[in-house]
C-alpha positions as CSV (number, residue, x, y, z in Angstrom):
1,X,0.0,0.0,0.0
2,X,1.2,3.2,-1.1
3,X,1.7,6.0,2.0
4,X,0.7,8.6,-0.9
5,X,-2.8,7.2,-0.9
6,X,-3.4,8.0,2.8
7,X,-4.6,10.8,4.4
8,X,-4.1,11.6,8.2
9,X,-7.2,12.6,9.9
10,X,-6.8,16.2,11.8
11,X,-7.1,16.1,15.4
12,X,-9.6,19.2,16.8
13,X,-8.4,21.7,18.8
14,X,-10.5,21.2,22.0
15,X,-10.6,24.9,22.7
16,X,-12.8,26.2,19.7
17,X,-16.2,26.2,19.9
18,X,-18.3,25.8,16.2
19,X,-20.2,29.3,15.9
20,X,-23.3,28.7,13.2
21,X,-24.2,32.6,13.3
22,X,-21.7,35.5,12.6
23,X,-22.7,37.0,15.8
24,X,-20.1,36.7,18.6
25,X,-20.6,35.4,22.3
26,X,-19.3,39.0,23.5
27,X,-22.1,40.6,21.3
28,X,-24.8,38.2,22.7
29,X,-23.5,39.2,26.6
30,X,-24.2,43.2,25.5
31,X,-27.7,42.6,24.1
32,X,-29.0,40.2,27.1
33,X,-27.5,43.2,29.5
34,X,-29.0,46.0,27.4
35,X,-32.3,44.0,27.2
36,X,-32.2,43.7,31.3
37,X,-31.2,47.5,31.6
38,X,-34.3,48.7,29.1
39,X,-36.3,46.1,31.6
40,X,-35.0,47.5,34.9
41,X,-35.7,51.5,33.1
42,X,-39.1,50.4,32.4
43,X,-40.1,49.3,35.9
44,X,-38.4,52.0,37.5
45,X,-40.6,54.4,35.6
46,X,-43.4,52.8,36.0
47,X,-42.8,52.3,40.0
48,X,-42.0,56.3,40.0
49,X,-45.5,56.7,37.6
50,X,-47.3,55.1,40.0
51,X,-46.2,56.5,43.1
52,X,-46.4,60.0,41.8
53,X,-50.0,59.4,40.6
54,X,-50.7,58.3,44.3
55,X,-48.9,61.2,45.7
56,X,-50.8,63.3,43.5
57,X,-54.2,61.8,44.7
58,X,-53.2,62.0,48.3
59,X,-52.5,66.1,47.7
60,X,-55.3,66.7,45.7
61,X,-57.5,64.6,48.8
62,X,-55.6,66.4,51.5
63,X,-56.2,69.4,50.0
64,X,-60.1,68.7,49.5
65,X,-60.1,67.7,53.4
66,X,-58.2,70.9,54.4
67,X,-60.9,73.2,52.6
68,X,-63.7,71.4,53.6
69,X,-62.5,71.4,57.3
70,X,-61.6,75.6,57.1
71,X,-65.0,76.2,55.7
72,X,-67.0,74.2,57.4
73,X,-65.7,74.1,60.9
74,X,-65.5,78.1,61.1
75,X,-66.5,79.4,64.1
76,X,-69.3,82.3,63.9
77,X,-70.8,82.2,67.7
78,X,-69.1,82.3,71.0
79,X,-70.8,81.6,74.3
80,X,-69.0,83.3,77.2
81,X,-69.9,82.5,80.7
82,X,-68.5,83.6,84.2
83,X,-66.4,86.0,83.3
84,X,-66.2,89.5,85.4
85,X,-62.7,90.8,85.5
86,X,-62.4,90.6,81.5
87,X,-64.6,91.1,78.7
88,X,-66.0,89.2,76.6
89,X,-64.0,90.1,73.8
90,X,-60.9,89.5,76.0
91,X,-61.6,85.8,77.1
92,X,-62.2,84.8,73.2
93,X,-58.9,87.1,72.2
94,X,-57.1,84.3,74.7
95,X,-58.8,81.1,73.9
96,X,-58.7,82.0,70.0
97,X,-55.8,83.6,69.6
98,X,-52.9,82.1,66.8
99,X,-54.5,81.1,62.6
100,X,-56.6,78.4,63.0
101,X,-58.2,80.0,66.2
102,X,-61.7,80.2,64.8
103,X,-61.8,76.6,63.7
104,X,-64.0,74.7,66.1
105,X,-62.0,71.5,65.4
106,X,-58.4,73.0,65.9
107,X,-60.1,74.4,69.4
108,X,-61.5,71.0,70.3
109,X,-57.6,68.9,69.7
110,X,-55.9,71.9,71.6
111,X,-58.2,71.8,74.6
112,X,-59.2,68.4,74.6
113,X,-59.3,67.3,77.9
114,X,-57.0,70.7,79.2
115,X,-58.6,74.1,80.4
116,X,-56.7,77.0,80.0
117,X,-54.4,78.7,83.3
118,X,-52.2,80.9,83.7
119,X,-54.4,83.8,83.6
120,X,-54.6,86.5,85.8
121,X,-57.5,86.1,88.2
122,X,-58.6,83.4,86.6
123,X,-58.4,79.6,88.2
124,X,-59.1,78.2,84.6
125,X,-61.0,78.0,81.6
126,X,-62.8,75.3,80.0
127,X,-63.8,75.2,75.6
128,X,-66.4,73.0,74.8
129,X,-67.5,73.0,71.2
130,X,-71.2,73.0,70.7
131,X,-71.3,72.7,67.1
132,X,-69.3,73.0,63.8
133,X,-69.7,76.7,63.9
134,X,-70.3,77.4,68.0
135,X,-68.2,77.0,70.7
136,X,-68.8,77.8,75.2
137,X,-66.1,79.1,77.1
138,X,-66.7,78.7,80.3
139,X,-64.6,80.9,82.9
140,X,-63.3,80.0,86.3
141,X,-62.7,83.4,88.2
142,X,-60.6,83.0,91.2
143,X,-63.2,83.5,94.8
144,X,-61.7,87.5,95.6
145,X,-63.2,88.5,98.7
146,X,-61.9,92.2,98.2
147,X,-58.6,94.3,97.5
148,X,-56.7,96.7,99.5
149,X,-54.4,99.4,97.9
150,X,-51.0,98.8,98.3
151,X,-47.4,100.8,97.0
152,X,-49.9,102.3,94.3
153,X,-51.5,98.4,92.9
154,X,-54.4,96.9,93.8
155,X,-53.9,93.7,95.7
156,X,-56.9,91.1,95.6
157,X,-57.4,88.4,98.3
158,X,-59.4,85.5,98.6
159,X,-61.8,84.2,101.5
160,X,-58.7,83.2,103.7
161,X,-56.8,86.6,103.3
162,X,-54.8,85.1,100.7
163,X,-53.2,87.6,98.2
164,X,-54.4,85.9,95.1
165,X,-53.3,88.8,92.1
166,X,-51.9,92.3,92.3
167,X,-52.6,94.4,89.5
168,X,-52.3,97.8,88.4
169,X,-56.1,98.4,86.9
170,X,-59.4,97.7,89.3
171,X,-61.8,95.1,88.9
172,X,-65.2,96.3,88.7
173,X,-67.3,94.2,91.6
174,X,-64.9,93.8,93.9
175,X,-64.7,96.0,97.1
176,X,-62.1,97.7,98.3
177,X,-60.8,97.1,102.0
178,X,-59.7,99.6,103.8
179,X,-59.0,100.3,107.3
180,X,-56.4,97.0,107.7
181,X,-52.9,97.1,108.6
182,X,-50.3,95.4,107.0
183,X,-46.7,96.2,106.2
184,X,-45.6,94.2,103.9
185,X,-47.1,91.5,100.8
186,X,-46.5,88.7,99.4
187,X,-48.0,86.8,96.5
188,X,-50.1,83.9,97.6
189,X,-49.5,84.6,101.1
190,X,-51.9,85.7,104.0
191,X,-52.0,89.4,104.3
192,X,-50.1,90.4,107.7
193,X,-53.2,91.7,109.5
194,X,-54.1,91.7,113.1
195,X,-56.6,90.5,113.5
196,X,-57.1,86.9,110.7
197,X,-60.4,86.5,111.7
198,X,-61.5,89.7,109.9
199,X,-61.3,88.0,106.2
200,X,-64.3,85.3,107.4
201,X,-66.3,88.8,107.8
202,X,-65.3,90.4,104.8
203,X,-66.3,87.4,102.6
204,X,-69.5,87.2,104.3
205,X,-70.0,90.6,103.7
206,X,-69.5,90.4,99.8
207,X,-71.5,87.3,99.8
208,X,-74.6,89.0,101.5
209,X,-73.7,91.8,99.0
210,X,-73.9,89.8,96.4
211,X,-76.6,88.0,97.0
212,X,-79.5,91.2,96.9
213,X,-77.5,92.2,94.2
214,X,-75.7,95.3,96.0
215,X,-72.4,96.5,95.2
216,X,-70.5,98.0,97.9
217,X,-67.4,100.8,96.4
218,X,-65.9,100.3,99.9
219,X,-65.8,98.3,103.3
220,X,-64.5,100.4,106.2
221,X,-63.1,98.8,109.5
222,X,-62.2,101.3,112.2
223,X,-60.0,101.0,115.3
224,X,-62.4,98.7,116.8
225,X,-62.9,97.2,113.9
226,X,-66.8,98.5,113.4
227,X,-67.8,98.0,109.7
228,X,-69.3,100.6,107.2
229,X,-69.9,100.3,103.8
230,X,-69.5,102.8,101.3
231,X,-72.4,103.8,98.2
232,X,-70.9,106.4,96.3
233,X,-71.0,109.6,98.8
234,X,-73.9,107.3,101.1
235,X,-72.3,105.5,104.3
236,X,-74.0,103.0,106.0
237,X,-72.7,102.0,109.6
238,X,-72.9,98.1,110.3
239,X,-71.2,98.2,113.2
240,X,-69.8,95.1,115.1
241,X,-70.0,91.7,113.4
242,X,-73.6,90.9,113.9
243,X,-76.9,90.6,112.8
244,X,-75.1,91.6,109.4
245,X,-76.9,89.6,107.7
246,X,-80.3,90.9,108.7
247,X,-78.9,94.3,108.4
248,X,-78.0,93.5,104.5
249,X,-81.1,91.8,104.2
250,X,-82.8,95.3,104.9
251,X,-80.5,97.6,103.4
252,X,-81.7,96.0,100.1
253,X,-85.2,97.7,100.3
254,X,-83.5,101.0,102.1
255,X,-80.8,101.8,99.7
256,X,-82.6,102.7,96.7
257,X,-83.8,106.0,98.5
258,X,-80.5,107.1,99.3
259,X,-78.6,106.9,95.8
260,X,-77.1,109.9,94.8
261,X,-77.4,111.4,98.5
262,X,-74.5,112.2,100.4
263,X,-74.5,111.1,104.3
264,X,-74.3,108.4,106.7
265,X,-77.2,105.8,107.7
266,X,-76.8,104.6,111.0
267,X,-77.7,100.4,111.5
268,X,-75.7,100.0,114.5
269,X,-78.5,98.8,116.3
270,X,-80.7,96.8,114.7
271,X,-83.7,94.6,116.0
272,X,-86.7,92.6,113.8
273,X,-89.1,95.4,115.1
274,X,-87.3,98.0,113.7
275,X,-89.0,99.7,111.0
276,X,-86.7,102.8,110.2
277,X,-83.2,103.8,110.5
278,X,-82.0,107.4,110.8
279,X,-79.7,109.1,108.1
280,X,-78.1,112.0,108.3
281,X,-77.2,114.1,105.4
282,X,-74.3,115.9,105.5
């Protein structure tokens, strides 16, 4: 046999891969990473699509809430009760003061379950809203049995003789004291009087006062601590602590007659048989 006739079969090279396409492995990597990029583009957009669309929705709902709350919960009528030593105007300057003031739902989160203190002759207030567009405030005054005058301010005290406010205007209402003596005071301390028991008298006195609606401009004590109230230019003399309250009960149906007269009506002594009580004019 010739070696001419035969023909040597090539051995492959292991390494080489047959490619049936001209495109190359490298160009197939780019387009699968290209095709998962334009992928990962796509849901991105359409993740930040939808989550502006629901932000959108959310504003446009917030919005629809916060006009519908502004108009709707305006307030338009105040109730003001117990309130002497301010105005009306005063107490709903304090309770509605800042922007949403006059909305009755602002009012009813800030004083939910709080009054309002802090406030000059005032032990607290309380907001309670009525409806959308109505809200009571309800005002606490602090008991003030009278006031003397002291370094040029006006010094309220309670039932007990305890200075509760000094101030520099007068309360309408309140009596002044006079005829104590004290040297020195102190904010919620006892006025330094003499004689303690005094303050027990006083309150009774404004509390008879009040009670046949009669407003006394001033309550007098002497040396020996005798009491006479003051009308305008009238006096009336109480004298010592008793039968005051009989003598207040009277006065109601006496004073009338001597309003705008200038003199003193003696009730010193008094009895249930007594019909009239002198006054002299001065």
């Amino acid at each position: 046999m010739s070696n001419g006739n035969v023909r040597k079969k090539k051995k492959g090279n292991p390494n080489l891969r047959l490619v049936k396409s001209g495109e190359t492995p490298q160009r197939k990597r780019r387009r699968r990473r290209e095709r998962t990029s334009e992928k990962l583009r796509f849901g991105k957009t359409k993740r930040i699509v939808i989550i502006t669309a629901v932000l959108s929705g959310l504003l446009v709902l917030l919005g629809g809430v916060y006009f519908y709350i502004i108009h709707n919960y305006r307030v338009t009528t105040v109730h003001v009760d117990g309130n002497i030593h301010y105005t009306n105007e005063e107490i709903m300057e304090m309770v509605m003061e800042g922007r949403f003031g006059d909305n009755s739902l602002f009012l009813s989160l800030k004083y939910r379950d709080r009054g309002i203190e802090g406030v000059p002759f005032v032990e607290t207030m309380d907001v309670d809203i009525e409806a959308k567009d109505t809200i009571r405030i309800t005002v606490y005054e602090k008991a003030l049995a009278g006031y003397v005058r002291y370094l040029g301010r006006y010094v309220y005290f309670d039932k007990d003789g305890i200075v509760v406010e000094t101030s520099e205007e007068e309360t309408a209402g309140i009596p002044q004291v006079t005829g104590l003596t004290f040297d020195h005071v102190i904010l919620h301390d006892r006025l330094p009087v003499d004689k303690p028991e005094l303050f027990d008298e006083i309150l009774n006195i404004t509390q008879q006062l009040a009670k046949y609606n009669l407003s006394a401009d001033r309550i007098y004590f002497d040396s020996a601590y005798q009491v006479t109230l003051y009308f305008g230019e009238a006096r009336v003399t109480l004298g010592e602590n008793q039968d005051i309250n009989e003598k207040i009960m009277k006065l109601q149906y006496i004073l009338p007659d001597l309003m705008g007269k200038s003199g003193t009506l003696d009730m010193r002594e008094y009895s249930e048989d007594t019909k009239t009580y002198s006054f002299e004019q001065d």
